[in-house]
C-alpha positions in Angstrom: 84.8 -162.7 -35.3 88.5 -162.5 -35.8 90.3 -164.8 -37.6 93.4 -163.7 -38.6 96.2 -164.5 -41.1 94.3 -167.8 -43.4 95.4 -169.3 -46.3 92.6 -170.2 -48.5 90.0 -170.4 -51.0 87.0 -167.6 -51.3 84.6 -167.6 -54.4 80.7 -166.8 -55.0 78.1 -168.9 -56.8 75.6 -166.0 -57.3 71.8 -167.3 -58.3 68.4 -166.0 -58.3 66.7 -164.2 -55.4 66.3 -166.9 -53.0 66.0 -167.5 -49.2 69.1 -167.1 -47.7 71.0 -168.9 -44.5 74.4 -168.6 -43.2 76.5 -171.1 -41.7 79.7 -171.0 -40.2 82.2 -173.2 -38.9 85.7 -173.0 -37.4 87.7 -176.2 -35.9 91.6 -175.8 -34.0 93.3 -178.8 -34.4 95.9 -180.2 -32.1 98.7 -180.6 -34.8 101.5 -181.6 -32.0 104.2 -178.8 -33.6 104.1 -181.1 -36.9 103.5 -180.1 -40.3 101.6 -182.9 -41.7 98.2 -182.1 -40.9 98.2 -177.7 -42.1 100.1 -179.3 -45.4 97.4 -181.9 -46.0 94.6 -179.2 -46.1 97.1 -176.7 -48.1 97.2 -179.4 -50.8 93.6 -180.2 -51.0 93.4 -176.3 -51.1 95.9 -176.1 -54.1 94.3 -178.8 -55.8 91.0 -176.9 -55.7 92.3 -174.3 -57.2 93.1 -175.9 -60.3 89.9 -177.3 -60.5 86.6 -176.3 -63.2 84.0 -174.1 -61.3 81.5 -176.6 -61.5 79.0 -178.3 -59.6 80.9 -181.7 -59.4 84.0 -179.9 -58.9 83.1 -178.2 -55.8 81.6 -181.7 -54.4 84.2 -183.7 -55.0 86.7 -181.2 -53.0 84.0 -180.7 -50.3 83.9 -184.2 -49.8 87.9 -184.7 -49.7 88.2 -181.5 -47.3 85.6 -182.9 -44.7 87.0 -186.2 -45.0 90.4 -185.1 -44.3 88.6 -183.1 -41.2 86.9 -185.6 -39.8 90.5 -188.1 -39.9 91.6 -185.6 -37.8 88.5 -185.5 -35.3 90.5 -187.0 -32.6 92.5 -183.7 -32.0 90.2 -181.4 -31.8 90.4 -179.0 -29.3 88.4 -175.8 -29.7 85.8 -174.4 -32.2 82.7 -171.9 -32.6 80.3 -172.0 -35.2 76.7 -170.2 -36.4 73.8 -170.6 -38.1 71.4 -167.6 -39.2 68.0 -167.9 -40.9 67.4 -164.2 -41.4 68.7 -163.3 -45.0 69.8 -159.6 -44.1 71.9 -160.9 -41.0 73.3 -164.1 -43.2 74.5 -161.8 -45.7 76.0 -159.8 -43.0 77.6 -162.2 -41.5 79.4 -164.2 -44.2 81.0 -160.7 -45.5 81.9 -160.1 -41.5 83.8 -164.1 -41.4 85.1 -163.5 -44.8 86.2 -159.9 -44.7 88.2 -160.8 -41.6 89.8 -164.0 -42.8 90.9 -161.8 -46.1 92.3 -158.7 -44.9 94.4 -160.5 -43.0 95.9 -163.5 -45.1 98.3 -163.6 -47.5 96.8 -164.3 -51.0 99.7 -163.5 -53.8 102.2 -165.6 -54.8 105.1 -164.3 -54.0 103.4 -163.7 -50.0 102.5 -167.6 -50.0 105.2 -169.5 -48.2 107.1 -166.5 -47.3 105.4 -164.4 -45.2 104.3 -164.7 -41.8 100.8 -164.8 -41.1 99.7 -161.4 -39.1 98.6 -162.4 -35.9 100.2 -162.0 -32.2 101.9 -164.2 -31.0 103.2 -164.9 -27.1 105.0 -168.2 -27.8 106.9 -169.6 -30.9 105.3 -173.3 -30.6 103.1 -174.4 -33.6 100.8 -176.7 -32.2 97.5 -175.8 -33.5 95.8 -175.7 -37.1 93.0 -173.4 -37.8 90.0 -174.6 -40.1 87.4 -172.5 -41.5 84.4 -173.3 -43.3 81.5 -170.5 -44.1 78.6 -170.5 -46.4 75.5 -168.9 -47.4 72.7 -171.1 -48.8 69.8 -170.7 -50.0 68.0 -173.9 -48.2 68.1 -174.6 -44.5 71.0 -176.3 -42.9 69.0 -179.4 -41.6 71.9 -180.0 -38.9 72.1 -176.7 -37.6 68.3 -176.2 -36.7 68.4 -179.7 -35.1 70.9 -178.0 -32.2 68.3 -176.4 -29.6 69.8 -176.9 -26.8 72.9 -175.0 -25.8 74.3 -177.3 -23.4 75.1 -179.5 -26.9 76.6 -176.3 -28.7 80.3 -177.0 -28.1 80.3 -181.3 -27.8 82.8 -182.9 -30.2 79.6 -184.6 -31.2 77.6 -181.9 -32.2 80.6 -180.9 -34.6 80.9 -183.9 -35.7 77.4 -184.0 -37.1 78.2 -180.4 -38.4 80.7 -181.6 -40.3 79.2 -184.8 -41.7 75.6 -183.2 -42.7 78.3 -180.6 -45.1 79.3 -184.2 -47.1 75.9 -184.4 -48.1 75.3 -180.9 -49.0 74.0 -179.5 -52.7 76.5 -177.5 -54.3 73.8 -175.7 -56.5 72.2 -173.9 -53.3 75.5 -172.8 -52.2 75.2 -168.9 -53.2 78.8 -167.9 -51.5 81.7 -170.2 -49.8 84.9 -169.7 -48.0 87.5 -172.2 -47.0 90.2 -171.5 -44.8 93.5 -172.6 -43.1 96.0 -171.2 -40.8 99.0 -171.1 -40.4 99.6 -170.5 -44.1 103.0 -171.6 -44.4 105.2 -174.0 -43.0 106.5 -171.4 -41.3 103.9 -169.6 -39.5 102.0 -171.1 -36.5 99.7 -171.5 -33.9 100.1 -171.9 -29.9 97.9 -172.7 -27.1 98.7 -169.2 -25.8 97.9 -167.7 -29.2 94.5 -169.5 -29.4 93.7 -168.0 -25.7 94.8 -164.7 -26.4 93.6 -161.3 -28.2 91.9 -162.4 -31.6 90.4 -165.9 -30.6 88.2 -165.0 -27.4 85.2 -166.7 -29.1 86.6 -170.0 -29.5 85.7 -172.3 -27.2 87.0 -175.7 -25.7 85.2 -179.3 -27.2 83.8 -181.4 -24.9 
């Protein structure tokens, strides 16, 4: 994957040796050129980070992140997401959605809110928000492995039960998370052309 230029949140829970599943999930959001809906996430983001690394902690701002993306189900317009079972290629893959996502985001303070995101760009509208969720756990995602058929891959309702089956998750067999936003300022942002174009080939449209 290539996700490029996120604002977000990336930290490890690290436990024993355990089994050890990946999933990933990635949502654009028709935001309409407004800024309400990347700066609703940014907060719940910000708020996060203030937070105690504890178990309660990271379900309570689960919880109010899904919940904000799932208010916003109406406008969703593309997405991809995975789910591995085999802990070698899990492991791979988180580091491949994370590694991406980081190298090109700005994480500082003094980039935050000032610099542009790194992406290419053929239009100067803002009309999509990127959301990013990617895990590694050390149980089976239940509604993942209930997906067999791909004709139900890419339904708004298959996401939807993606997201939902995450309010329910345990934080203590989360081994490694990542949330993510783009644009990462009020500045930056997203086009239909950009999400067609070099970077985003893997995103598909929600039926």
């Amino acid at each position: 994957m290539a996700q490029q230029g996120f604002l977000g949140r990336f930290r490890r829970w690290m436990r024993g040796p355990s089994d050890t599943y990946f999933f990933g999930l990635q949502i654009a959001i028709k935001s309409f050129g407004e800024d309400t809906v990347r700066a609703s996430f940014a907060r719940v983001l910000a708020e996060e980070h203030a937070m105690d690394e504890d178990v309660q902690a990271k379900r309570r701002f689960l919880r109010r992140f899904l919940a904000l993306l799932e208010e916003n189900a109406l406008f969703w317009t593309y997405g991809y997401w995975d789910y591995l079972d085999d802990p070698e290629a899990a492991g791979a893959e988180f580091t491949s959605w994370t590694n991406d996502i980081e190298n090109n985001m700005a994480v500082e303070a003094e980039e935050l809110g000032t610099q542009i995101d790194d992406i290419r760009r053929t239009s100067s509208r803002k009309d999509y928000v990127v959301v990013t969720l990617a895990f590694v756990l050390d149980q089976p995602y239940a509604p993942a492995e209930a997906i067999t058929h791909e004709d139900a891959y890419f339904l708004k309702e298959t996401f939807s039960a993606l997201v939902q089956g995450l309010t329910s998750i345990d934080p203590q067999t989360i081994q490694a998370d990542g949330v993510y936003i783009v644009p990462g300022n009020a500045a930056d942002g997203l086009s239909e052309d950009d999400l067609l174009g070099a970077g985003w080939e893997y995103l598909r449209l929600l039926l």
